[in-house]
Every structure is written in structure tokens, then in C-alpha cells.
C-alpha positions in Angstrom: 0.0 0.0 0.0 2.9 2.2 0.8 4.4 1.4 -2.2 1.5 2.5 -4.3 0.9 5.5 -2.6 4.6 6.6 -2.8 4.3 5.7 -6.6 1.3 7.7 -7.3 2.8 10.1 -5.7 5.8 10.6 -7.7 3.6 10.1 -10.9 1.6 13.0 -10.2 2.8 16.1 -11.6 4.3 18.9 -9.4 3.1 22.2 -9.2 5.2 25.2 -7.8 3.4 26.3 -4.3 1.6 29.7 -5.0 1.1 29.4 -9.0 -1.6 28.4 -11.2 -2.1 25.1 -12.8 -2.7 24.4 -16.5 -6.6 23.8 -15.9 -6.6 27.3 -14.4 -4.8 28.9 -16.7 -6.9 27.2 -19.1 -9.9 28.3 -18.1 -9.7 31.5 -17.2 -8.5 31.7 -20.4 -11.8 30.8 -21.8 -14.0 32.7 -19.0 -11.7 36.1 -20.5 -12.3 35.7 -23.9 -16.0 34.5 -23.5 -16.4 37.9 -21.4 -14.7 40.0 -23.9 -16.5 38.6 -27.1 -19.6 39.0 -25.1 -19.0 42.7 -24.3 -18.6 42.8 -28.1 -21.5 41.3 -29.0 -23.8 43.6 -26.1 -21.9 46.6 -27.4 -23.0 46.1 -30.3 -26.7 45.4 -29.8 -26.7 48.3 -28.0 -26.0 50.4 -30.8 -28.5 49.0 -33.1 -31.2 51.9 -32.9 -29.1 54.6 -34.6 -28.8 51.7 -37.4 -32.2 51.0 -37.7 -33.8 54.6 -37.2 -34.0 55.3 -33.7 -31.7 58.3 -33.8 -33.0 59.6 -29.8 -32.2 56.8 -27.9 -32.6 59.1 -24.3 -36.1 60.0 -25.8 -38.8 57.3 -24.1 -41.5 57.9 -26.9 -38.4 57.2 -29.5 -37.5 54.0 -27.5 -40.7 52.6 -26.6 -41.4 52.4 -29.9 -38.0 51.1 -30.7 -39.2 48.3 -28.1 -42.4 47.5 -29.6 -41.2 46.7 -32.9 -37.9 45.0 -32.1 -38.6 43.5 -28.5 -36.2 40.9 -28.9 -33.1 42.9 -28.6 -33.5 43.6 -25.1 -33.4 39.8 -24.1 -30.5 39.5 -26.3 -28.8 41.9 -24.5 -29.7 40.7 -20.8 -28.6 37.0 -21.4 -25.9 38.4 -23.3 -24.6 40.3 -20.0 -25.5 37.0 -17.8 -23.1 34.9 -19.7 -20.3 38.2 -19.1 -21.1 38.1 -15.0 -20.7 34.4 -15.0 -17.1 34.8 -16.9 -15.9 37.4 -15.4 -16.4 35.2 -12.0 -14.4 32.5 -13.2 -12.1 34.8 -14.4 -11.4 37.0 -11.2 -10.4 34.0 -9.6 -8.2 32.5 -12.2 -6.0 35.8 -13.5 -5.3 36.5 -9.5 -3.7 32.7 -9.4 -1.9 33.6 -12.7 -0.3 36.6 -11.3 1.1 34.6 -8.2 3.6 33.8 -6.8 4.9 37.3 -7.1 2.3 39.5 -6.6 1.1 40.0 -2.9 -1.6 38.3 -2.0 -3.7 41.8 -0.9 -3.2 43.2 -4.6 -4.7 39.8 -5.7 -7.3 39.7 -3.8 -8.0 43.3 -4.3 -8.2 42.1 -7.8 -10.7 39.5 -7.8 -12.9 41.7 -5.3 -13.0 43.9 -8.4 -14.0 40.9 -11.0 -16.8 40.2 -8.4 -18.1 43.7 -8.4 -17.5 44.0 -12.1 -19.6 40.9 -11.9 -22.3 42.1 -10.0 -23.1 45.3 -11.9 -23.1 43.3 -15.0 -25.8 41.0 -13.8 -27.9 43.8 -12.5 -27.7 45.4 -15.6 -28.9 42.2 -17.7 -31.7 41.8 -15.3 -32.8 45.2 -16.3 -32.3 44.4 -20.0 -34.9 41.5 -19.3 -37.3 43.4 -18.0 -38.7 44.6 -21.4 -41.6 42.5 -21.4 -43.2 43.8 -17.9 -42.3 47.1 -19.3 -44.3 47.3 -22.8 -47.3 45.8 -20.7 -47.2 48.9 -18.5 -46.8 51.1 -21.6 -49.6 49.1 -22.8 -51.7 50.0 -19.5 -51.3 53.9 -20.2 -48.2 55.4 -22.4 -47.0 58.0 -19.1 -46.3 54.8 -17.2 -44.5 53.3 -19.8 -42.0 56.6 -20.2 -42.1 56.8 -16.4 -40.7 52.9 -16.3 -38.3 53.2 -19.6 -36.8 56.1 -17.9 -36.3 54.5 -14.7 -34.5 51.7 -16.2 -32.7 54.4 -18.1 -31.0 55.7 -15.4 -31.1 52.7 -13.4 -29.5 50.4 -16.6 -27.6 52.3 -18.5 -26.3 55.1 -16.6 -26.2 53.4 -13.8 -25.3 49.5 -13.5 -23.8 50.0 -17.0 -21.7 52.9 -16.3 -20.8 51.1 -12.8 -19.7 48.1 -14.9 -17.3 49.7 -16.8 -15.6 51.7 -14.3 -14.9 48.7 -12.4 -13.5 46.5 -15.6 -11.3 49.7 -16.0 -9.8 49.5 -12.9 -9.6 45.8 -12.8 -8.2 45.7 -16.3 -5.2 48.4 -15.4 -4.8 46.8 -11.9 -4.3 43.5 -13.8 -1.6 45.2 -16.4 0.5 46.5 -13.6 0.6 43.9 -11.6 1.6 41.3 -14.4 3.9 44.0 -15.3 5.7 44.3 -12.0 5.2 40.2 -11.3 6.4 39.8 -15.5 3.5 37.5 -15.2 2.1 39.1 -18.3 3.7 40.4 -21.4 5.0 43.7 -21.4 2.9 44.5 -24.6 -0.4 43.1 -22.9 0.2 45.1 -19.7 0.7 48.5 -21.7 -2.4 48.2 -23.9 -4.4 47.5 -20.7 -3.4 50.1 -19.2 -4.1 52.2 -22.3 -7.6 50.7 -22.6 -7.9 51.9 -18.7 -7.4 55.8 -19.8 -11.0 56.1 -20.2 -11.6 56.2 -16.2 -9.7 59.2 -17.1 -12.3 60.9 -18.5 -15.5 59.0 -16.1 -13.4 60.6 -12.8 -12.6 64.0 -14.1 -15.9 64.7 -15.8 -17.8 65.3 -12.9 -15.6 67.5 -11.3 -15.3 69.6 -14.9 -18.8 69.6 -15.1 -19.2 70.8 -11.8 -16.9 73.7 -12.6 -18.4 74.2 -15.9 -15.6 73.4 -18.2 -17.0 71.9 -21.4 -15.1 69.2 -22.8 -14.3 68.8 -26.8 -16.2 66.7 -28.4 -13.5 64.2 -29.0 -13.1 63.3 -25.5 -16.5 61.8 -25.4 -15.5 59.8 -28.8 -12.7 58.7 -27.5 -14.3 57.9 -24.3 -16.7 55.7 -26.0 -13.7 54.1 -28.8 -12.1 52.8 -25.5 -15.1 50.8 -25.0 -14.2 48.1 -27.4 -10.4 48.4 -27.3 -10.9 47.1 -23.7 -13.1 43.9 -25.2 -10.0 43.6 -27.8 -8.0 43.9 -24.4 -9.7 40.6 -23.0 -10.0 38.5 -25.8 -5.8 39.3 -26.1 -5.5 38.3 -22.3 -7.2 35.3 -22.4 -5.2 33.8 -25.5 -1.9 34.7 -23.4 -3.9 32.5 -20.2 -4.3 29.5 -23.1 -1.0 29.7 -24.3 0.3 29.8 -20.9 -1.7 26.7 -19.9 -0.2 25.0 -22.9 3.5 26.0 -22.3 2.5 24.9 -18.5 1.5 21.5 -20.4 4.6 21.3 -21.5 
């Protein structure tokens, strides 16, 4: 029996104390790229009205209607943003075991208390997203409930889990880049574009504050603001095909 167990033992292959195994690497590499080809995806369902004729999206009447003829978006968009929470779970726990052993285990937890946030916001923002059926039978009820409740989930939705979302992937995305930069966990490249993709908290922190002291902002800030959107989706999918190849050099 010994003999067995000392064999089995020996057979079994050895992983460093503090780093992340291959089926780690592995799938967080999966959970990354799932989450940043479905930010893709939502991104661009969002921006289907303009496309399709629905210039005044902030406008209730404008998006009610919107809503009545395409109410299948919506749902799209909320299961969409389910699948993201659920990746970006998985994901905040294997990128903080990929950045061991040299990265303090404060900074990765820090990090993964992030992904769970990030996580969070995105769920309660695809529950909103899938409440468009409750909401066109109110509208159906009488048409000032129905603005009352588009707007609610306006503000709630998009300005407000939304917006939340975002400025917590931005900081989890730039705290990820410099930690695997300092650790050399992550390639240099792959640290530098996060942190690049992470300018537009920039522009979320500071605008406030300018508004406040009514400084008006060129229009290319917001632009730019909004182009940083999907070069932090490009961001993920890049991250998560440096986990697989990791996992596969790990193989090795």
C-alpha cells in the first residue's frame, strides 16, 4: 500500500506552491475571452437603434417604440450580460492565481474583489435588459407609465449599472496590467495596452468635477471615451489567448 501511494505520488505532476495550474490557466482563459466577445456582442446590440432609425435613444416615446417593434433585442442583450457576470467570476479567480507567486496576495485579492463587483453590476444590468416585457405591458396600460418605467431603467440600466460596470472593468483591467507587469506575469505588450484601454476612467473621474466647474469638454473626449469601450473587449479576448498559451506551455 505504501508502495503504491509513494508511486502515485511521484507520478503526479508537481506544481510550484503559489502558481496556477494548466486547468486554471486554461480556463480562465476561456472565462476572459467568452467575457470579452460577449462585451462585443452587447456593445453592439446596443447600438443598433441609430442603425435602424431610432436616432433619440434618451427619448422614451423614440425607444418605446424602438421596443415595440424589435422587442427581442433587449433579451438578447440581458442574457448576453448574464453569460459576461458568469465569466468574469471564473475569471477573477483564475488571472489573481496567474499573477502569483509574485504579486502580494492583498493586490490579488483586491483584484478578484474587483472581478466580483465587475460581476455584479453586469448581472444587475442584464436583469434590467430583461425586463422589457413587464415594461411594454405597462406602456400598454397607459403610455406615461410606460415613459415613467423606460426612464427608470434608463437611469437605473444604462447610466447606472452600466456605467458602474465599466468603471470597475477599467480599474480591474489596469490593476491586472500592472501587476503582471511588475510580477512579469504578463507580457509587457499586454500590460501597456491595458493600461491604455484603462485611460478612459480618465475621462469618467474627471468629468464630474469639470462639469461641476463648468468646463465643457471637446467633443472628441467623449469619442474617445466611447472608442475605449471596445479596445478594452480587444483587451480581454488578447488576455485570455496569453492564459491559453500559458496553460499549454505549463502542459509542457
Amino acid at each position: 500500500m505504501r508502495a503504491t501511494s509513494d508511486r502515485d505520488s511521484a507520478a503526479a505532476p508537481a506544481t510550484p506552491s503559489g502558481t496556477a495550474d494548466r486547468a486554471t490557466l486554461r480556463a480562465g482563459g476561456v472565462a476572459v475571452i467568452i467575457a470579452g466577445l460577449g462585451g462585443i456582442l452587447s456593445v453592439t446590440l446596443e447600438l443598433l437603434p441609430p442603425a435602424l432609425g431610432f436616432d433619440d435613444t434618451d427619448n422614451p416615446v423614440v425607444s418605446l417604440d424602438y421596443l415595440r417593434q424589435y422587442p427581442q433585442i433587449y433579451p438578447v442583450v440581458g442574457v448576453t450580460v448574464f453569460v459576461m457576470a458568469i465569466a468574469d467570476i471564473v475569471a477573477s479567480f483564475a488571472v489573481s492565481d496567474a499573477l502569483a507567486p509574485r504579486t502580494s496576495s492583498i493586490t490579488r485579492r483586491s483584484l478578484s474583489a474587483l472581478g466580483l463587483l465587475t460581476a455584479a453590476f453586469l448581472f444587475m444590468h442584464g436583469v434590467l435588459r430583461e425586463s422589457v416585457g413587464p415594461l411594454l405591458y405597462v406602456d400598454a396600460m397607459n403610455s406615461g407609465w410606460g415613459e415613467s418605467a423606460y426612464l427608470t431603467i434608463l437611469m437605473l440600466g444604462t447610466h447606472g449599472f452600466a456605467q458602474a460596470s465599466l468603471l470597475a472593468l477599467g480599474f480591474w483591467a489596469v490593476g491586472i496590467s500592472v501587476a503582471g507587469a511588475r510580477s512579469h506575469a504578463l507580457p509587457i505588450w499586454l500590460c501597456v495596452l491595458g493600461v491604455i484601454s484603462g485611460l478612459r476612467l480618465v475621462i469618467l473621474i474627471a468629468g464630474p468635477f469639470l462639469t461641476a466647474a463648468n468646463v465643457d469638454l471637446p467633443g472628441f473626449f467623449w469619442f474617445g471615451s466611447v472608442a475605449l469601450i471596445p479596445l478594452g473587449m480587444l483587451w480581454w479576448l488578447a488576455l485570455g489567448v496569453v492564459l491559453l498559451v500559458k496553460s499549454r506551455s505549463r502542459r509542457a
